[in-house]
C-alpha positions as CSV (number, residue, x, y, z in Angstrom):
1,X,-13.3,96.3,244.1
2,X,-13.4,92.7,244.9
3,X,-11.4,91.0,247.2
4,X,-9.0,89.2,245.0
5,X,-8.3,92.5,243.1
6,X,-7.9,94.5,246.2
7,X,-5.4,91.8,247.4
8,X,-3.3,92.2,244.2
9,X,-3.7,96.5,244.2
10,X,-2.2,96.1,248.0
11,X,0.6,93.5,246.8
12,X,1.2,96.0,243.7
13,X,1.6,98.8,245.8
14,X,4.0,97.0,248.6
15,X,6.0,95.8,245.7
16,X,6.1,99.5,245.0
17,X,7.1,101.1,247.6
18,X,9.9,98.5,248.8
19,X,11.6,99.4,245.4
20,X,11.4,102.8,246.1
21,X,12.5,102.4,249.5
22,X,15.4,100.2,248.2
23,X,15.9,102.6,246.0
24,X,16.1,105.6,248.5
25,X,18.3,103.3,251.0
26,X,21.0,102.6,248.0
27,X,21.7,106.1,248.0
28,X,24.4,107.6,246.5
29,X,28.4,107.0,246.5
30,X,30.6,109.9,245.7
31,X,33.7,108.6,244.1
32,X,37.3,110.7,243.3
33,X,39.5,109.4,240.8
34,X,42.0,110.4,237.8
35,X,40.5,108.0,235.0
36,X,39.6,111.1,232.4
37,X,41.2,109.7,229.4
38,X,39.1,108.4,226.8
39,X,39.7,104.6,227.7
40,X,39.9,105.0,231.3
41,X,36.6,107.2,231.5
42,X,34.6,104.0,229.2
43,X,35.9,101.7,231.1
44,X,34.4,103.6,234.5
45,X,31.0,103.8,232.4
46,X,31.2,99.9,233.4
47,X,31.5,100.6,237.0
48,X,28.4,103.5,237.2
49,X,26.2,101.8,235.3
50,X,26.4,98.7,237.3
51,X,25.6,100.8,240.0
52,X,22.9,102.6,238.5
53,X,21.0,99.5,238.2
54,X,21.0,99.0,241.7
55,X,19.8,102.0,242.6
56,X,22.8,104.1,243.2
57,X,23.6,107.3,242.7
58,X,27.3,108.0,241.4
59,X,28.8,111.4,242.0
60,X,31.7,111.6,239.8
61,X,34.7,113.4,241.1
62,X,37.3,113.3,238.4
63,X,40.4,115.2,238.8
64,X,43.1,115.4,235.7
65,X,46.6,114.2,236.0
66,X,47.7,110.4,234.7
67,X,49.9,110.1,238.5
68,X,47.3,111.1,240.5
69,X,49.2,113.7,242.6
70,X,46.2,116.2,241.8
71,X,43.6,113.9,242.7
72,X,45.9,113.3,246.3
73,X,45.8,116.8,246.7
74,X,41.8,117.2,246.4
75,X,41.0,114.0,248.9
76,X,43.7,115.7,251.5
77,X,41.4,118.6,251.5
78,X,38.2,117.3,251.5
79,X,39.2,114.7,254.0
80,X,40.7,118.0,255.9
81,X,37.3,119.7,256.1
82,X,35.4,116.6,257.2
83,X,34.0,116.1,254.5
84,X,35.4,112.6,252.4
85,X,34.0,111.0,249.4
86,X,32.9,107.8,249.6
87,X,35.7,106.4,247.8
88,X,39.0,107.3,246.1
89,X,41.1,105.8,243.8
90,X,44.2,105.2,245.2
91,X,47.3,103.2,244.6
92,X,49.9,101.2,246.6
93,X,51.7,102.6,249.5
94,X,49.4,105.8,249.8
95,X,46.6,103.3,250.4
96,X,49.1,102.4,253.7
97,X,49.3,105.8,254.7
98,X,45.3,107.0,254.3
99,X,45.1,103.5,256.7
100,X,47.4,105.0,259.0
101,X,45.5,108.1,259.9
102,X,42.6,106.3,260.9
103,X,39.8,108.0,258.4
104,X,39.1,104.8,256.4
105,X,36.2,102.2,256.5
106,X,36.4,98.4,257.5
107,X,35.4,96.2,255.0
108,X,36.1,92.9,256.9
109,X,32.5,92.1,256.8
110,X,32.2,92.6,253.0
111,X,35.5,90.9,252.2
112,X,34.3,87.5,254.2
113,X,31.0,88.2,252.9
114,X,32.6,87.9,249.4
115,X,35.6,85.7,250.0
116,X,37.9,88.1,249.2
117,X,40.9,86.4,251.0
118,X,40.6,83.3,248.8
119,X,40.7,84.9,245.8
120,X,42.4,88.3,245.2
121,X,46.6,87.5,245.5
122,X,48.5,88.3,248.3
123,X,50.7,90.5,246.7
124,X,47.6,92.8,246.0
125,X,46.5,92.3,249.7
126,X,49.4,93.5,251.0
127,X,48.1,96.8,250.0
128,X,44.2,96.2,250.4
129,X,44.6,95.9,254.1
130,X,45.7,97.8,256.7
131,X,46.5,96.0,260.5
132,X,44.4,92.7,259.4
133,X,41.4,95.2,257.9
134,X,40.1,95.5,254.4
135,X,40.0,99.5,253.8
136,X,40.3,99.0,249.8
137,X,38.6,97.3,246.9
138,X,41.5,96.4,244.0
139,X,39.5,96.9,240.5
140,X,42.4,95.6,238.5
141,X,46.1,94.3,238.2
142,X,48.2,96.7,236.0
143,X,51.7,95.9,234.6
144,X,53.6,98.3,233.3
145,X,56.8,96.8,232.0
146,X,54.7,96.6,228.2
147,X,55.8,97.7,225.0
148,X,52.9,98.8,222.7
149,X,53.9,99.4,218.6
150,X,52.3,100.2,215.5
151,X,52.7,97.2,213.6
152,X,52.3,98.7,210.4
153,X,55.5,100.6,211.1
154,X,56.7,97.3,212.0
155,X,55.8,95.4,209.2
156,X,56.9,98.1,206.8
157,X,60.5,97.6,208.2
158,X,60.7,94.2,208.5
159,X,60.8,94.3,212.3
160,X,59.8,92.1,214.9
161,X,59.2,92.5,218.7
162,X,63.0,92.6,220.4
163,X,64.0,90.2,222.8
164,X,67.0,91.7,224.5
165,X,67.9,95.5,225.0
166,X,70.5,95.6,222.2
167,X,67.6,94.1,220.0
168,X,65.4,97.8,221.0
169,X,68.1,99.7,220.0
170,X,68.2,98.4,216.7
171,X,64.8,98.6,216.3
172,X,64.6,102.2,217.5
173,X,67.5,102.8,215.2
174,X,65.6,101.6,212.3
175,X,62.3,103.3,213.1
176,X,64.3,106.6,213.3
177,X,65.7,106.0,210.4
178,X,62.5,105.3,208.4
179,X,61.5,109.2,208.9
180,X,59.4,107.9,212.3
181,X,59.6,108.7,215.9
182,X,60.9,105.8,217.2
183,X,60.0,106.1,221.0
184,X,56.6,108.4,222.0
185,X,57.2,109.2,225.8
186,X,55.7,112.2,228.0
187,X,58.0,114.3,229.8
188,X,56.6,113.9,233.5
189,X,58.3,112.5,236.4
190,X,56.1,108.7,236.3
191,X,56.4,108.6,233.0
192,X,60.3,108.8,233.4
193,X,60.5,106.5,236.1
194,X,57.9,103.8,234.5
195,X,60.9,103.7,231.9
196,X,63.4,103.2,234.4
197,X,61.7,100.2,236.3
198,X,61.6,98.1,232.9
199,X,65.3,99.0,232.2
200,X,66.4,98.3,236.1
201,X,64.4,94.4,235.3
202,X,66.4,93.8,232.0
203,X,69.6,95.5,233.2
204,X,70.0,93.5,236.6
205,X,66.7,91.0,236.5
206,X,64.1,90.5,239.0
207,X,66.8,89.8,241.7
208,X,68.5,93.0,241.3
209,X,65.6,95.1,240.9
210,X,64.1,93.5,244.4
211,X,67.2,94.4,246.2
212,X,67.6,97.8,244.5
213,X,64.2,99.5,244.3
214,X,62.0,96.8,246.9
215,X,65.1,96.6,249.9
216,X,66.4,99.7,249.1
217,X,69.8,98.1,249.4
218,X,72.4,100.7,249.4
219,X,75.1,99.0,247.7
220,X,72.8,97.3,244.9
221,X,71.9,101.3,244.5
222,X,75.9,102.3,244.0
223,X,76.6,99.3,241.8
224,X,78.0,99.1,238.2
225,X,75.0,97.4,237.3
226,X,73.0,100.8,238.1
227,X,75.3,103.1,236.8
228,X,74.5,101.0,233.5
229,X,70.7,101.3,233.9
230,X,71.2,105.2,233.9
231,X,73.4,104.6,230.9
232,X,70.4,102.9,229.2
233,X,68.1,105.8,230.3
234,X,70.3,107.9,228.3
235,X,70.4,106.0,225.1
236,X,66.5,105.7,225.3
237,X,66.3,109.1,226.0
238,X,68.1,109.9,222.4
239,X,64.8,108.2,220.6
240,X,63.1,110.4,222.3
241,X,60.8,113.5,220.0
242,X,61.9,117.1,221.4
243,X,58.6,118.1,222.3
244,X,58.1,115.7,224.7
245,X,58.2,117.9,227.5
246,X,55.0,118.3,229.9
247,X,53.2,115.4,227.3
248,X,50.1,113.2,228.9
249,X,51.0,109.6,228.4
250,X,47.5,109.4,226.7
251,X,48.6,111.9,223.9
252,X,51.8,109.8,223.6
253,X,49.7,106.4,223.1
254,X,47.9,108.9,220.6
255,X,51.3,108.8,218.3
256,X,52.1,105.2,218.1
257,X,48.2,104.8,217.1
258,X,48.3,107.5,214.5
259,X,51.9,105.9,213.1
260,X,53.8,108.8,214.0
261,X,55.6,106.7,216.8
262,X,56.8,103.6,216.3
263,X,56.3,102.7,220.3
264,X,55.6,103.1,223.5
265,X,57.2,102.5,227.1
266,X,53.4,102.2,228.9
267,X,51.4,100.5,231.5
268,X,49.1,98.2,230.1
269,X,46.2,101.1,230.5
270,X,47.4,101.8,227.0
271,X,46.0,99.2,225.5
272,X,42.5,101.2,226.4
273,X,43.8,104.4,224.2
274,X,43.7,101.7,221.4
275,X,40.7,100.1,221.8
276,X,38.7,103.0,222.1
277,X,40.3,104.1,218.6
278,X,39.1,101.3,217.4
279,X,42.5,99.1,216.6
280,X,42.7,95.6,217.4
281,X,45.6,93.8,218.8
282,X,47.9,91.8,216.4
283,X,46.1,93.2,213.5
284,X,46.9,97.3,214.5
285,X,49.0,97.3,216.8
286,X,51.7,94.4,219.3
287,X,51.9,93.9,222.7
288,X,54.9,92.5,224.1
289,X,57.3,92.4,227.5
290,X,60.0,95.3,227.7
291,X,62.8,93.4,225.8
292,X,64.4,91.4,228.9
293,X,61.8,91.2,231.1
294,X,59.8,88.4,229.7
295,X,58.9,85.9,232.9
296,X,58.6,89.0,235.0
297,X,55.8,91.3,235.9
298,X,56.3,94.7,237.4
299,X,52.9,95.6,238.8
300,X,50.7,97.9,240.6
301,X,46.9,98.1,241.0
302,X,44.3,100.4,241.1
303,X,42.1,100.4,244.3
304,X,39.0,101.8,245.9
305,X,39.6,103.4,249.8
306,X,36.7,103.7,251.3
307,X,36.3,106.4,253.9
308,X,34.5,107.1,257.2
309,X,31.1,107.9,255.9
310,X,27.8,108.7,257.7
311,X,25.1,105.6,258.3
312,X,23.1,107.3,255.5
313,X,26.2,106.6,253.0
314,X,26.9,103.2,254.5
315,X,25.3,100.4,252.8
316,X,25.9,102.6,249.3
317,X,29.3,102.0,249.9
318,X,29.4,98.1,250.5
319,X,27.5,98.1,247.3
320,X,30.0,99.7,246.2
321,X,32.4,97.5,247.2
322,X,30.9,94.3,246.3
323,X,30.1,95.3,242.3
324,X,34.1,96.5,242.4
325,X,35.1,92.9,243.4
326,X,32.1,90.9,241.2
327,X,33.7,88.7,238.4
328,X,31.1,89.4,236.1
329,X,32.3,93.7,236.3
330,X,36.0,92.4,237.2
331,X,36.2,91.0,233.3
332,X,33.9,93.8,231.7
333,X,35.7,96.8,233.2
334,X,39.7,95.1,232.5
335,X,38.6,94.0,229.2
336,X,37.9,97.4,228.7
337,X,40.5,99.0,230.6
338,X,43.4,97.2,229.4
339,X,44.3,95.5,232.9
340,X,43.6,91.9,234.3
341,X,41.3,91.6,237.3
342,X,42.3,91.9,240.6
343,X,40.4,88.2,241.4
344,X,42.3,84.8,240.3
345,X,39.4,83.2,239.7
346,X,38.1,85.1,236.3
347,X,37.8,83.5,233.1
348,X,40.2,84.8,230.3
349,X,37.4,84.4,227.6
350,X,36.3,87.7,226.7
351,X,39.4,89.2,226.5
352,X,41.7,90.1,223.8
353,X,44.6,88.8,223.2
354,X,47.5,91.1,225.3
355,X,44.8,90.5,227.6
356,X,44.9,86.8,227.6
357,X,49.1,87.0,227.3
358,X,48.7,89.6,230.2
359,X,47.1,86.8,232.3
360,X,49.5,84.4,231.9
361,X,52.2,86.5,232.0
362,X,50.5,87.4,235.6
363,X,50.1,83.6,236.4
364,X,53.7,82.7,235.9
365,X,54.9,85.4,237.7
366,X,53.1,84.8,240.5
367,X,54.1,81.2,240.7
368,X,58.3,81.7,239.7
369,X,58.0,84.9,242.6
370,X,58.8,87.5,240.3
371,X,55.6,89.4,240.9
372,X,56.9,92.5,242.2
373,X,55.7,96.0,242.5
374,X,56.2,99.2,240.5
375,X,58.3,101.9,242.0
376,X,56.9,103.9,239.4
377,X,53.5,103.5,240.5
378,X,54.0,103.3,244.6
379,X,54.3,99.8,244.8
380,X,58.0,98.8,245.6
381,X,58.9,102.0,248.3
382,X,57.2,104.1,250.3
383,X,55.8,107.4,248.8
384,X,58.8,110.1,250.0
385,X,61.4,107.4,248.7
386,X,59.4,107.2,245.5
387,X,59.4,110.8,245.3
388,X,63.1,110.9,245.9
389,X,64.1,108.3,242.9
390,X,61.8,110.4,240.5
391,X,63.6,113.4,241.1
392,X,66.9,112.2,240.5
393,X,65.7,109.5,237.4
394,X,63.9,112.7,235.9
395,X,66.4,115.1,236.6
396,X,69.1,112.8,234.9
397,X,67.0,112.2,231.8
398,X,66.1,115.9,231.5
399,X,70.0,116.9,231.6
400,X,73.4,115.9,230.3
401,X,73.7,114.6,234.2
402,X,76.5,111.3,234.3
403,X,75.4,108.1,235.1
404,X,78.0,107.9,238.1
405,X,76.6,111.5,238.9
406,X,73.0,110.0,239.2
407,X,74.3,106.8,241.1
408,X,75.6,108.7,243.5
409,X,72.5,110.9,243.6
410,X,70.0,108.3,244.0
411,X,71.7,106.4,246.9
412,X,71.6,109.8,248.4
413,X,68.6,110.4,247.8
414,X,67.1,107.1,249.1
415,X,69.0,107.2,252.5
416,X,67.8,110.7,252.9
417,X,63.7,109.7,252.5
418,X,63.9,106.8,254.7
């Protein structure tokens, strides 16, 4: 072998192996999460296979259950037994509490690294860090006060999207009417409380539901004005099918796109259960505000922990980290998902349009101050008040309870879990 060739067989052969041991050094990231549904698990397929081409490893961990108590339940034991994943999916206030116990990574290198302080908002900081340090990743911005209908049921009766809550009614009434269901809901506690933090905006407005669900304000919780959001609960509960009990929200989505239902009270992660049944926006099905709530977004968003993990798993999980938080998988993964990315600075062009409206919505929210977090979805009160508002909003839509029964109950309830 001449020179020159030998020269390019060594230079071949480095190349080679520093692949390999790239390869090898990536490793492998072990991730938990609840995203099983059709849409949720194609828009993940974004996420591993961005990986993948890196040179990772993905262990999948999924664990059923649209809430994610299940999946809690898992990472409390494997976290337990010294043993974590890598990541977990994880959303608001428990992100606060895992921070807390002192079993989570710092990302602060990563985050400056990336500039993640300059461009994910600091309303979705607020539960990204924990004292000054990056311990999450956000993947998205969810908002869940949407209403998502089968326009053909629309269409058919002449109806379009309602602006006020009287408006809804009628709607619903004519929907029910037609021979349809008029509202496809799931019988589990988040479900029942997703409804109520759309009809606590339109019944008091953003100012109200900051003082009643955010400050936990004990006499905005005894007001009239609450006593006539349970009322509401009530009259949405009549549209309601009777075998709604125990129903995923996913199976619920399922009616409104089969025209059984004529909507749906659902996070904007619905808008994935369409998609991946191949109906388009505007043409198949709308996408608009809970009737009342347009200016306002009630949020929460989906983030990565990351744990404590050996030296072995380390650079695996800033990887990790980093294609979470890259525009280019930010738009892929919410165009896919439903959701708007977690970074400001992501063009709106390849998405649809409830994802473009969902955007702006997002925007002008963020600049009128009426951004505000979910109690639904643990970001408005800490996880035992949450728990303490579901029982009470899902024991008083699964009963012939009285509003000023559940008034009283809830205030109760609240001052009891603080």
């Amino acid at each position: 072998m001449n020179l020159k060739k030998l020269v390019a067989a060594v230079g071949c052969a480095s190349i080679a192996l520093i692949a390999a041991q790239n390869v090898q050094a990536a490793g492998k990231v072990e991730v938990l999460h609840w995203w099983t549904s059709g849409g949720e698990a194609k828009a993940l397929n974004v996420l591993k296979d961005d990986l993948q081409k890196k040179g990772i490893t993905w262990e999948d961990m999924p664990v059923a259950g649209g809430g994610g108590e299940a999946a809690m339940t898992v990472l409390r034991a494997r976290v337990a037994s010294g043993n974590p994943p890598t990541a977990a999916q994880m959303l608001g206030f428990d992100i606060q509490d895992w921070g807390a116990q002192g079993v989570v990574a710092n990302l602060n290198d990563v985050a400056k690294e990336e500039n993640w302080d300059n461009v994910i908002p600091a309303a979705i900081q607020r539960f990204s860090k924990y004292d000054g340090k990056w311990i999450a990743a956000p993947v998205n911005v969810h908002s869940t006060n949407w209403i998502w209908a089968n326009k053909k049921i629309f269409d058919e009766l002449g109806l379009t999207p309602p602006t006020d809550f009287d408006g809804m009614v009628k709607a619903l009434d004519k929907i029910k009417a037609a021979g349809y269901i008029p509202l496809a809901h799931g019988g589990q506690a988040w479900q029942d409380a997703t409804l109520f933090d759309s009809v606590v905006m339109t019944t008091g407005g953003p100012e109200f539901y900051q003082k009643a669900l955010i400050d936990l304000d004990q006499d905005a919780l005894k007001s009239d004005t609450m006593k006539q959001v349970f009322e509401r609960m009530r009259i949405l509960r009549s549209y309601v099918d009777d075998n709604f009990s125990g129903r995923d929200w996913n199976l619920a989505s399922a009616m409104v796109i089969d025209g059984k239902a004529g909507m749906q009270i659902m996070g904007d992660w619905a808008k994935g259960e369409f998609l991946n049944a191949g109906k388009k926006p505007n043409e198949d099905f709308l996408c608009f505000r809970f009737p009342g709530t347009q200016g306002t977004v009630t949020f929460n968003s989906d983030q990565f922990v990351m744990f404590k993990v050996g030296d072995d798993r380390a650079e695996a999980q800033k990887e990790l980290a980093k294609a979470i938080l890259s525009p280019t998988f930010q738009s892929a993964f919410n165009v896919v998902k439903g959701s708007v990315p977690a970074r400001t600075d992501v063009s709106d062009a390849a998405f649809d349009a409830c994802g473009k409206k969902g955007m702006a919505d997002l925007k002008e929210a963020a600049d009128k101050g009426t951004l505000l977090g979910s109690m639904a979805h643990g970001h408005a009160a800490p996880a035992a008040v949450k728990n303490a508002m579901y029982d009470v909003i899902t024991a008083h839509f699964n009963s012939d309870m009285s509003a000023e029964e559940a008034v009283k109950q809830l205030a109760g309830a609240v001052a009891g879990a603080q």
